[in-house]
C-alpha positions in Angstrom: -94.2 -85.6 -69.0 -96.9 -88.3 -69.8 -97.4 -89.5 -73.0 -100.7 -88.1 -75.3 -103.1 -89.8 -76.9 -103.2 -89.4 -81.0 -106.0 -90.4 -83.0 -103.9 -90.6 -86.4 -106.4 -92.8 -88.8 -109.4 -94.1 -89.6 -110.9 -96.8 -91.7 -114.1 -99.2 -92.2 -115.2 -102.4 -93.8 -119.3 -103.8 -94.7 -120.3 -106.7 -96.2 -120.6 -106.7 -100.0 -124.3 -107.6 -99.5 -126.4 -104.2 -100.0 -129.8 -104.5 -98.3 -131.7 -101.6 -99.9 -135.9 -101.2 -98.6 -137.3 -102.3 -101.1 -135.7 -105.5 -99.4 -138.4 -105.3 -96.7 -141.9 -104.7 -98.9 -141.3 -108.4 -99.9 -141.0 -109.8 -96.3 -143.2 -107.6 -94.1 -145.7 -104.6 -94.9 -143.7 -101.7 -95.1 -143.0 -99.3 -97.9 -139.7 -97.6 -99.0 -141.2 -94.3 -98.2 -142.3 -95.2 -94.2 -139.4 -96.5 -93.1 -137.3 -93.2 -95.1 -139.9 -90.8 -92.8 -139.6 -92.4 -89.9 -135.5 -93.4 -89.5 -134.1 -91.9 -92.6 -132.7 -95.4 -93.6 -132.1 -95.9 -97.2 -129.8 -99.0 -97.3 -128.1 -101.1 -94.9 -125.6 -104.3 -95.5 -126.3 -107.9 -94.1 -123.2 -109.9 -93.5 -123.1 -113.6 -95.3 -123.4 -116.9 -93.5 -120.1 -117.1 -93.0 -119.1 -113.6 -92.1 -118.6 -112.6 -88.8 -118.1 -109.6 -86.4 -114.2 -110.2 -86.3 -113.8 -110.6 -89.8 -115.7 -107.4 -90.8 -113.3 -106.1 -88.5 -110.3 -107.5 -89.8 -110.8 -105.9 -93.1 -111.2 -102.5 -91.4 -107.5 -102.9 -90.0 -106.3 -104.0 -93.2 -108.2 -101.2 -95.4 -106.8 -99.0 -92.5 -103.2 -100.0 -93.4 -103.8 -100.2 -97.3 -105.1 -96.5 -97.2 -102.5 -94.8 -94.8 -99.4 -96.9 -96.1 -98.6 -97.8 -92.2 -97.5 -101.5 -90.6 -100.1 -102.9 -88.3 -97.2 -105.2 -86.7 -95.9 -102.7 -83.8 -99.9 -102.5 -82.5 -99.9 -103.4 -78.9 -103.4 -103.1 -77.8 -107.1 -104.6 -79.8 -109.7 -103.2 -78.1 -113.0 -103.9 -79.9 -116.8 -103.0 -79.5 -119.5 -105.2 -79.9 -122.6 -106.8 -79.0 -122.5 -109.3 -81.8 -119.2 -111.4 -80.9 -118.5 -114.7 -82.7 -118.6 -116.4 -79.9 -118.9 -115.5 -76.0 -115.7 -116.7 -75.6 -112.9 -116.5 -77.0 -113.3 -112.7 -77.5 -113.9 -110.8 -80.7 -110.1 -109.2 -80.3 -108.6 -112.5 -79.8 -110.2 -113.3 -82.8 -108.9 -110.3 -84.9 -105.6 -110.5 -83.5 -105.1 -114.1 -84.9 -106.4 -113.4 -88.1 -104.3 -110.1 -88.2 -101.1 -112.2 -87.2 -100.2 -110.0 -84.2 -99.4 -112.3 -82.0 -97.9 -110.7 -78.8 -100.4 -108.0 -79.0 -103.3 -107.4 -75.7 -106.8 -108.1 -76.8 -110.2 -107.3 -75.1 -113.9 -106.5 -76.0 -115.6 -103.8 -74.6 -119.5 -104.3 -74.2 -121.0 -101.0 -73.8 -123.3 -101.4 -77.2 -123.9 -98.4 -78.8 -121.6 -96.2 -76.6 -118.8 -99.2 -76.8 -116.6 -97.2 -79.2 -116.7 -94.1 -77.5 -116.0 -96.0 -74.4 -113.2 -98.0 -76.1 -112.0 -94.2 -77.0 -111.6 -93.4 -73.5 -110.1 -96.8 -72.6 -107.5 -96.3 -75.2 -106.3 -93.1 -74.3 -105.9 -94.0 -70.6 -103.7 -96.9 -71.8 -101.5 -94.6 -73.6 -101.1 -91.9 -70.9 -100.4 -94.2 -68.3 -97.3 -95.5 -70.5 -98.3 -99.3 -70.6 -99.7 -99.3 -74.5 -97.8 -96.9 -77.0 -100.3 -97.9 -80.4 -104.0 -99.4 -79.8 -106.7 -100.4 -82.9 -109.8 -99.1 -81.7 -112.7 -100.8 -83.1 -116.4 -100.8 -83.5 -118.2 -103.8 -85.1 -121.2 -105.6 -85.0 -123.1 -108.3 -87.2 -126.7 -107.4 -86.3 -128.3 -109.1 -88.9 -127.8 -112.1 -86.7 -129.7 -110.9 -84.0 -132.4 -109.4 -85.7 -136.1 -110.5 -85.4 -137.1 -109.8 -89.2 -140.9 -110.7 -87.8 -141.1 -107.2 -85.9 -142.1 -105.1 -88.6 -140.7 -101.6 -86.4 -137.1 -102.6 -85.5 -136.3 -104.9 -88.4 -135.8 -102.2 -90.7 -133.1 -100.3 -89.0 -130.4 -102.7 -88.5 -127.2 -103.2 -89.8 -124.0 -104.6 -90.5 -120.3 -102.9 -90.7 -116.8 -102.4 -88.5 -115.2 -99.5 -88.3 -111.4 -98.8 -86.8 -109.3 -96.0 -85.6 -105.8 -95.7 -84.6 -104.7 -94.3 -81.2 -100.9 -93.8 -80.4 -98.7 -92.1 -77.9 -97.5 -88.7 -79.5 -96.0 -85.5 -78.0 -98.9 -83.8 -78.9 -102.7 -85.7 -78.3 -105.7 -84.7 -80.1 -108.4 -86.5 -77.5 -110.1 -84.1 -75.3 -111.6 -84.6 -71.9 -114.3 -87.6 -72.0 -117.4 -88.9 -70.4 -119.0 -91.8 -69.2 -122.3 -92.8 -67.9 -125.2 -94.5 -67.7 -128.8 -95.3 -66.7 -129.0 -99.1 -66.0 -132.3 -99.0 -65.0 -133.5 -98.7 -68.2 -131.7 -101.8 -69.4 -135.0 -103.4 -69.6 -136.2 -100.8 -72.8 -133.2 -102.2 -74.6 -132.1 -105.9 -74.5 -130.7 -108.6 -75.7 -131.9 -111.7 -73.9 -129.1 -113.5 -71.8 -128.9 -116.2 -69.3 -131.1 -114.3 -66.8 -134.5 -114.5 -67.4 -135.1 -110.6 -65.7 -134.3 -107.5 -65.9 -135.0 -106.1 -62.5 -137.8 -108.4 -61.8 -139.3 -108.1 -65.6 -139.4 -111.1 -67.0 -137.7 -111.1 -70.5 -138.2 -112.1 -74.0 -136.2 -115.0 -74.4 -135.8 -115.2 -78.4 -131.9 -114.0 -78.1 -132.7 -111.1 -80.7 -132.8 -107.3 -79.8 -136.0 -106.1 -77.8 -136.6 -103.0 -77.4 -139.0 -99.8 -76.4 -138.6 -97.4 -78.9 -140.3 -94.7 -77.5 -138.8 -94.7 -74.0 -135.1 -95.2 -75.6 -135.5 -92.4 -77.7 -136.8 -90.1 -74.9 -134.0 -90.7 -72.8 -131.6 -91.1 -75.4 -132.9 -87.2 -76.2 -132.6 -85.8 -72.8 -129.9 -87.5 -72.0 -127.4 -86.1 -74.7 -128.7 -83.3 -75.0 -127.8 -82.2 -71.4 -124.6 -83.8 -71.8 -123.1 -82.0 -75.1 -122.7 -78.5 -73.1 -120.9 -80.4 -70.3 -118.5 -82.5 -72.4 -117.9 -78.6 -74.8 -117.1 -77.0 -71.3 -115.0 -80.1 -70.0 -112.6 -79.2 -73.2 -112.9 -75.7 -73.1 -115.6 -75.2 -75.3 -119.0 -73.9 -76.1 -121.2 -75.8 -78.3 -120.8 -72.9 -81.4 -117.1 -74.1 -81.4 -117.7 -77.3 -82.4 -117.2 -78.3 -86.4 -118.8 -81.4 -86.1 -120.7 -83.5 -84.1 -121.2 -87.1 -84.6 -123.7 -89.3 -82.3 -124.2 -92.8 -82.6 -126.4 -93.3 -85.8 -129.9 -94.8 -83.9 -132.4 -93.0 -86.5 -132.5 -89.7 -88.1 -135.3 -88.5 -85.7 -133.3 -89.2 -82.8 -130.4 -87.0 -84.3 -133.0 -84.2 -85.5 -134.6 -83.9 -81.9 -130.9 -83.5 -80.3 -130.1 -81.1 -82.6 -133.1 -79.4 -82.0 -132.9 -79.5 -78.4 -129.3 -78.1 -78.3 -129.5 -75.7 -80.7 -127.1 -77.4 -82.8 -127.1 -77.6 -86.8 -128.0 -80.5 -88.6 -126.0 -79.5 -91.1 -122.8 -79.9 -89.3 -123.6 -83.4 -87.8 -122.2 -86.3 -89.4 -124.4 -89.6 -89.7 -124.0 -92.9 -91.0 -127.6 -94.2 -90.6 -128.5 -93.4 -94.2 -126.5 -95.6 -95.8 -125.3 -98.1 -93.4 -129.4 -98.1 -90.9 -128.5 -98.5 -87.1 -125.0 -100.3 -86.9 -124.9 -99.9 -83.0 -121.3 -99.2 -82.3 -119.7 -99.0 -85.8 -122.3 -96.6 -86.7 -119.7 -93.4 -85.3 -116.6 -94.5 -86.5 -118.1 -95.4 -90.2 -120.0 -91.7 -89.8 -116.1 -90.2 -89.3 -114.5 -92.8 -92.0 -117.9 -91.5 -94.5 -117.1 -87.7 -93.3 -113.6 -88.0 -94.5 -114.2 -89.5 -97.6 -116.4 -87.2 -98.5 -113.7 -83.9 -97.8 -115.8 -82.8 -95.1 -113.7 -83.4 -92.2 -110.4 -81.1 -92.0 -107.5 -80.9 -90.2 -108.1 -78.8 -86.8 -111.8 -79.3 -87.0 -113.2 -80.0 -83.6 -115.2 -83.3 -83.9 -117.5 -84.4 -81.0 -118.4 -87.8 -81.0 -121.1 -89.3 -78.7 -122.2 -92.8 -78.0 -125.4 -93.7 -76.0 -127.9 -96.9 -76.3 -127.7 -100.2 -74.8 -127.0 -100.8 -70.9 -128.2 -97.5 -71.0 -124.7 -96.3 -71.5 -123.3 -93.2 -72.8 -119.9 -92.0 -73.7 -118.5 -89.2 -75.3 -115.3 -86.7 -76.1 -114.1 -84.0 -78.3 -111.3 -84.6 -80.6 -109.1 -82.0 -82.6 -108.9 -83.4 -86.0 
């Protein structure tokens, strides 16, 4: 019989540095109460100069084993999503596993943006039913602050900073549904980071190195897009959208979040976000929306929790998983 995949705990880490609105009516002309109607931001944290992706997401690990009372040293398999790595090379993972001490453990970055965790999530649980990895840290973390052009006045608002990890191990008894993957690359030129290419498909770039991006075209697709997909990915595991507890996309902006919702039918109140109090943390923003779900008593054992990544690439990723 082949092993399951268990997700068995949860954990997150930001920078101490809070970065409320009123942050942005000194630098650019904005006001607490636009940028609250048009994302539903509030706050946000910014990382310090010498704060990176892998140690935001180092502290998530550790926080992980100070709150569940559990040894990080039998871990076999980093896998961590980002856009925001230290360096290009060596990878964020590398990275954590040093600083973590694990020293025989595999290591790898999965660059899938803001669907990169729920990708990871799939990757993982392969690993563990094919028998090669028996316990994986499952990451999300980005330092977006660094890539940030604080000079456009609509996207400078929504970014922030924060890790967020789970654990995955090989159990008798999994709790990871049936996942999926896609994605729409033509559209990579709506949502960019600029790179060593200077096109997208024959569209020349912006070559500042800081996140570009079409708002309105991303969040029409990002709309369509999931919203077709949440009544496959229920039926893939058996389900109809009425049986799931909780669903929790990636945390773009609120208006995003209320148009699926709208579009499927399916309660806000039973969607968990982290875009209030964290802004758009790319793919951290789903596992610290789980971490700020249990915290808060909401999520409970047996509750069927769908999570769903999508931005960047454009990439999307999903799955359903029994709490």
């Amino acid at each position: 019989m082949l092993p399951q995949a268990r997700l068995s705990a949860i954990s997150s880490a930001v920078p101490e540095k809070a970065i409320p609105n009123s942050y942005f009516e000194q630098i650019i002309e904005t006001t607490d109460e636009w940028i609250v109607s048009r994302t539903g931001i509030k706050n946000r944290y910014h990382c310090a100069p010498d704060e990176y992706t892998s140690d935001l997401c180092t502290a998530a690990a550790r926080n992980l084993s100070a709150e569940y009372g559990i040894a990080l040293d039998d871990v076999d398999m980093l896998l961590v999503s980002t856009v925001t790595p230290d360096h290009p090379m060596p990878s964020v993972a590398c990275q954590v596993q040093k600083k973590l001490g694990l020293h025989h453990t595999g290591a790898l970055d999965v660059y899938a943006a803001c669907a990169g965790f729920s990708y990871a999530i799939a990757l993982a649980k392969g690993l563990i039913m094919s028998g090669t990895h028996k316990k994986i840290l499952v990451f999300g973390g980005e330092t977006l602050s660094r890539i940030t052009d604080f000079n456009d006045r609509t996207s400078c608002i929504l970014f922030g900073d924060g890790a967020g990890v789970v654990l995955i191990e090989a159990a008798s008894e999994g709790n990871i549904g049936a996942c999926i993957t896609g994605a729409y690359g033509e559209g990579g030129i709506d949502l960019y980071i600029s790179g060593l290419a200077d096109h997208i498909d024959h569209q020349e770039i912006n070559r500042s190195g800081k996140i570009v991006q079409n708002g309105r075209k991303v969040f029409k697709w990002a709309v369509t897009t999931v919203s077709a997909e949440m009544p496959r990915l229920a039926a893939l595991n058996g389900l109809t959208l009425d049986q799931i507890d909780w669903f929790v996309p990636h945390s773009a902006n609120m208006r995003i979040i209320d148009a699926i919702c709208h579009e499927t039918g399916f309660p806000i109140e039973k969607t968990l976000e982290s875009i209030a109090n964290y802004g758009n943390t790319s793919s951290a923003s789903i596992p610290l929306a789980l971490h700020q779900g249990v915290r808060e008593g909401k999520l409970k054992k047996g509750d069927k929790v769908m999570i769903f990544g999508f931005g960047g690439g454009l990439a999307y990723a999903g799955t359903v998983i029994n709490w």
